[in-house]
C-alpha positions in Angstrom: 52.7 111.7 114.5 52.7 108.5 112.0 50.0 109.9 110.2 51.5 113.2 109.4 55.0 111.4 108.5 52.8 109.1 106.4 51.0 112.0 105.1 54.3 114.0 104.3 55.9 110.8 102.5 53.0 110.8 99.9 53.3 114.4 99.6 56.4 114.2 98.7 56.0 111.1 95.8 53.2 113.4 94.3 55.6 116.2 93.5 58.2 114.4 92.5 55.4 112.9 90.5 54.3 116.6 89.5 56.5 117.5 86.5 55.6 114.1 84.7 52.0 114.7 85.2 52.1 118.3 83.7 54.1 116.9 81.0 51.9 114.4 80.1 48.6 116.6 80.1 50.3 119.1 78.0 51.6 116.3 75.5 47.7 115.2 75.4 46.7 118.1 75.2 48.7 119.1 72.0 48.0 116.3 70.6 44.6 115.6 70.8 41.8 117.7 68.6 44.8 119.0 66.3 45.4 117.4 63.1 47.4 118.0 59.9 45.3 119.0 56.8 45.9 119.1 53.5 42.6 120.2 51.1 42.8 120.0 47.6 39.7 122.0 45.5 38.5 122.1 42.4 35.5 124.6 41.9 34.2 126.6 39.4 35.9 130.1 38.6 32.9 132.3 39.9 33.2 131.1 43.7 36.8 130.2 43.8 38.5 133.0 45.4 35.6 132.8 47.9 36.5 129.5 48.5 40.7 130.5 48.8 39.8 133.0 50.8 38.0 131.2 53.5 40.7 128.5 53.3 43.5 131.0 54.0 41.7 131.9 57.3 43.0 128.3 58.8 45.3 127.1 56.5 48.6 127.9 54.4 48.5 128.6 50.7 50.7 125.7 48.7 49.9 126.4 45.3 46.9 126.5 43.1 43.9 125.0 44.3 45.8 123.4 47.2 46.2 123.8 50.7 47.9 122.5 54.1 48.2 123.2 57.6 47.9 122.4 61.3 44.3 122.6 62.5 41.8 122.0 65.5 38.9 119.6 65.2 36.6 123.5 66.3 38.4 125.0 63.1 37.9 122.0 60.6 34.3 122.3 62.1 34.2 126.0 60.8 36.1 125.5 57.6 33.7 123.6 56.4 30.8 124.9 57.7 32.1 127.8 55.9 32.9 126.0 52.6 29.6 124.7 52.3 27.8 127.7 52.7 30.1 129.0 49.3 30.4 125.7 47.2 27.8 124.3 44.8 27.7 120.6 45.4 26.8 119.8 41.9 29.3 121.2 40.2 32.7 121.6 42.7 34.5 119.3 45.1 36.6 119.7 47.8 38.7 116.9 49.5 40.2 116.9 52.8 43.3 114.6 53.7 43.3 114.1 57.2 46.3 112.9 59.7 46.3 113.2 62.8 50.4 114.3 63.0 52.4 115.5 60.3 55.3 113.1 61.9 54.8 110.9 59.4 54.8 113.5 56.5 57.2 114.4 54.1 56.7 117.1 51.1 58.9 117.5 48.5 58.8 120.1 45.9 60.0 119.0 41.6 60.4 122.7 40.1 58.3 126.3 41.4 57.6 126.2 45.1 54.7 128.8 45.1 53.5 128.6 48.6 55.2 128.2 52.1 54.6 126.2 54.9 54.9 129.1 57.5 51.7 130.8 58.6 52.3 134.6 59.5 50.2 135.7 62.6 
């Protein structure tokens, strides 16, 4: 009978425990292996709209030859396995700014905001 009151008494502290567990995986989970991106091109005219287009897949359009978005370390992986099947390393660069939140972000816009931050599914 102790064993089984013993028993029930950690069976309860585990699901009073529960929500806080879920929480926490899901927080981890969001977090980790997503980051926010912001890539920044310059290549020459003949591949660029291959290289827009292939960006566009993962990220948001800001304005020309720039970029930005919330991403997953598997769709970095494929953007630029993707880019650098299109690019010509000797004559076009592409840079990737890396954070791992956008927390710590701010954008601000001086004159024409030509893109938007909202990606439509």
């Amino acid at each position: 009978m102790v064993k089984v009151v013993d028993n029930l008494r950690n069976l309860r502290s585990l699901i009073n425990f529960y929500p806080f567990v879920i929480y926490l995986f899901l927080f981890l989970a969001i977090q980790v292996g997503h980051m926010y991106l912001i890539l920044v091109y310059d290549i020459r005219e003949a591949r660029v709209y291959k290289v827009l287009k292939i960006a566009r897949k993962y990220l948001n359009w800001v304005q020309n030859s720039v970029l930005e978005g919330e991403i997953s370390d598997a769709g970095l992986a494929k953007l630029k396995q993707e880019l650098k099947d299109v690019i010509n390393p000797e004559e076009d660069s592409v840079l990737f700014y890396l954070m791992r939140t956008r927390r710590y972000t701010s954008r601000e816009v001086m004159g024409i905001q030509k893109g938007t931050r909202d990606m439509i599914i």
